[in-house]
C-alpha positions, 0 to 999 in steps of 0.5 A: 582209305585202305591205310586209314581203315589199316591204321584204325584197324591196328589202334583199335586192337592195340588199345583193347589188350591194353585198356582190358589190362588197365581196366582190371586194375583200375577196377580193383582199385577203384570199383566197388559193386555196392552202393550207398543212399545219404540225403535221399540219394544212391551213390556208389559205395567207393565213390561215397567213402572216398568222400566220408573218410578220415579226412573229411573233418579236416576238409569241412574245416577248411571250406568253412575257414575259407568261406568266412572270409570271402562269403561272396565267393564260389565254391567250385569242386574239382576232381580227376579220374574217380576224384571226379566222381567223388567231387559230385558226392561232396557236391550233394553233401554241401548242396544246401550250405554252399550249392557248389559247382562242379567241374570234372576231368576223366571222371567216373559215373558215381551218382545214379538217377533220381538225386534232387541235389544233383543240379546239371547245370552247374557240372561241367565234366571234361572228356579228352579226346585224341584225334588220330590219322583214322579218326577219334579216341576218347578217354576210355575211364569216363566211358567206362559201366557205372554200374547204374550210376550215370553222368550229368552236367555239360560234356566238353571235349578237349581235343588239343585245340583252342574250340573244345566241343559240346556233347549237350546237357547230361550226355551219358552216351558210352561211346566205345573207342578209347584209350587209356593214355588219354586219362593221364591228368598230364594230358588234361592239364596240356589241353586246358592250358591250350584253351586258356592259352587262346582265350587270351581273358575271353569266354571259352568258347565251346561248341560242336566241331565245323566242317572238315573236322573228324568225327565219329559221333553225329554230335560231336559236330555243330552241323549234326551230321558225321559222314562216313562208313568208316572212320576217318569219317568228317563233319559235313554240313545237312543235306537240303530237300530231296538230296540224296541220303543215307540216314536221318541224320544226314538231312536238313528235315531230319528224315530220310526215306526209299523213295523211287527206289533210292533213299532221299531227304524228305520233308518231316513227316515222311511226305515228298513235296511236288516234283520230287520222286514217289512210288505211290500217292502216299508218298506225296504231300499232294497226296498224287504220285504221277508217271510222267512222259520220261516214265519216271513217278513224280508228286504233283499237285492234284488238279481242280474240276474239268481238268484231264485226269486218269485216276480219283487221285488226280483230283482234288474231289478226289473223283474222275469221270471219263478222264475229266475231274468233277 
């Protein structure tokens, strides 16, 4: 574990130096702070002139040539690196001729909250992801400010392997370790020929990483949960009723809580089902937090008149009178 902790520890450091140098003069290149509203929506102004530019007249001719002889064919725009970004206005400018598509790799956040022509369901953007000894880099470019410009369509991780993983719909999580050299088109065009490659004629098959699988991200895997402190952290599968836990997410119910002094998969609202551990009645979805012989606090279930009780709570009419329920 220390080698792997040593390892993440030297990477991580390298790919800082190295992407704030990167980061500069990508910004300088590509970032313009201002933005711009066409077609009732705000894009970013660099984005918006690498679309409407001297070239726009010759491309609009050639998309028209092209649909006019194969009028039942898709429109598809494609872009790497900030080309992605600016395939998403081109998008929105062509969005009620030819209701394109998009697909994206690398690319940047361009378009902010709010635009009725970006339609998530037909972007699909694909985001490298380098799998090292101790864990996961990501290409740095996507996850970088959109300065209030935001991501849409479906995330797909391409991670050199046959099964890219699924982020979900409109996934706009920054997620902070990255590197540069995972940007390079080079990379995204070996790990796309490794998908076609196994798809042999198939349908892609995309979803969250199995079990065993490195992690970083909780929905980077198909069971939900990445498990771990420090990287390299793995896939595992949820954990079932009164397991032990350490987080919400670790359990089957979605809900983790102190209970009898140690952490444990509860049920979804919070409450313990019978024989589980308690610390007090509310605990328990009974409602009655007992000490047994071995003195340890269990939920039991409350019990019916004339039977043995100490307390109100033991009961179901919630009254005990000399140490019998009425």
């Amino acid at each position: 574990m220390d080698g792997f902790c040593e390892i993440f520890v030297r990477r991580v450091v390298f790919y800082t130096v190295l992407n704030l140098l990167l980061f500069l003069l990508w910004t300088l290149q590509n970032a313009d702070p201002r933005n711009k509203r066409f077609l009732g929506c705000r894009v970013r102004r660099g984005h918006y002139d690498g679309y409407f530019n001297k070239y726009k007249t010759q491309f609009d001719s050639a998309l028209r040539n092209c649909m006019r002889t194969c009028s039942s064919c898709k429109v598809i725009l494609t872009g790497h690196s900030q080309g992605g970004g600016i395939s998403l206005v081109a998008a929105i400018a062509n969005r009620y001729r030819y209701n394109p598509e998009v697909v994206t790799f690398g690319g940047s956040q361009a378009v902010f909250p709010g635009c009725k022509w970006i339609v998530s369901e037909r972007h699909y953007r694909f985001i490298n992801v380098n799998t090292e000894k101790a864990g996961n880099f990501y290409d740095v470019v996507p996850m970088m400010t959109g300065l209030g410009a935001r991501h849409y369509g479906r995330a797909i991780l391409l991670n050199g392997g046959a099964t890219p993983g699924y982020l979900g719909l409109d996934d706009d999580k920054t997620r902070h370790v990255g590197t540069f050299t995972n940007h390079f088109i080079s990379i995204y065009a070996k790990n796309m020929k490794k998908v076609r490659d196994e798809m042999e004629g198939s349908s892609m098959v995309v979803q969250g990483w199995e079990n065993g699988r490195r992690c970083l991200y909780n929905d980077e895997c198909a069971s939900g949960r990445c498990e771990g402190f420090t990287p390299p952290k793995h896939c595992e599968k949820k954990l079932k009723l009164l397991s032990a836990c350490n987080e919400n997410s670790d359990c089957d119910s979605g809900r983790c809580e102190l209970r009898s002094y140690k952490m444990i998969c509860t049920l979804p609202n919070g409450k313990v089902p019978n024989h589980g551990p308690c610390l007090r009645d509310s605990h328990c979805e009974s409602g009655r937090c007992e000490f047994d012989s071995k003195k340890l606090s269990k939920c039991e279930a409350k019990r019916g008149r004339g039977k043995y009780c100490n307390e109100n709570s033991d009961c179901l009419s919630n009254r005990c009178s000399w140490l019998r329920c009425k």
